[in-house]
C-alpha positions in Angstrom: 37.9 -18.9 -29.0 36.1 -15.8 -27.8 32.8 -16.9 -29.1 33.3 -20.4 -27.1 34.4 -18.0 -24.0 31.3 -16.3 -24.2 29.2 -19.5 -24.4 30.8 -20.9 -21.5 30.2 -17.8 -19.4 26.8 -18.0 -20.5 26.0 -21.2 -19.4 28.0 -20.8 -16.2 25.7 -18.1 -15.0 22.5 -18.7 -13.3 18.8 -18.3 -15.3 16.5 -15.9 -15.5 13.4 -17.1 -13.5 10.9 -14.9 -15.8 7.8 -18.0 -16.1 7.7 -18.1 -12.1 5.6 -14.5 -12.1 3.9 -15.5 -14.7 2.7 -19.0 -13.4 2.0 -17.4 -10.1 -0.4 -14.6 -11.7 -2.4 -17.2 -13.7 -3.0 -19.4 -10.7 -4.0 -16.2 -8.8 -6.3 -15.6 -11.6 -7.8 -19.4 -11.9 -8.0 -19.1 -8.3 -10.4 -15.7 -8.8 -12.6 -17.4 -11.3 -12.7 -20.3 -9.0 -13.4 -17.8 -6.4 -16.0 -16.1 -8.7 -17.8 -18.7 -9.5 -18.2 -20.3 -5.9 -20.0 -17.2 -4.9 -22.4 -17.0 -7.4 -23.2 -20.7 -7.2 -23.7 -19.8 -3.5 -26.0 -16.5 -4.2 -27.9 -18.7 -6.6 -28.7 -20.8 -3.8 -29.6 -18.0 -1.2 -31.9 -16.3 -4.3 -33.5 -19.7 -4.8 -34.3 -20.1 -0.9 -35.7 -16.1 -0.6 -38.2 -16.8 -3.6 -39.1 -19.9 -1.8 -40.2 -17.5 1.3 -41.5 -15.0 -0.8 -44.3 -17.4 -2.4 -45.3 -18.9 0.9 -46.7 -14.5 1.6 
């Protein structure tokens, strides 16, 4: 009886939210490389431009 006891109270009380932080710190970290990568395709495109103006000297 005590072992179903314990299993009962178990159940009764509420989870552990422990995969909510870690979801939210590998979307923050997607985000980042999202973030990362944005940039650089926009410095490419600024480099790319600045050469451009640099030939026609």
């Amino acid at each position: 009886m005590d072992n179903l006891n314990q299993v009962l109270e178990s159940i009764s009380q509420p989870a552990k939210a422990k995969a909510t932080p870690s979801k939210k710190r590998k979307w923050r970290e997607i985000e980042q490389l999202r973030d990362k990568y944005q940039l650089e395709k926009e410095l490419r495109a600024y480099e790319d431009s600045l050469e451009y103006m640099l030939e026609e000297f």
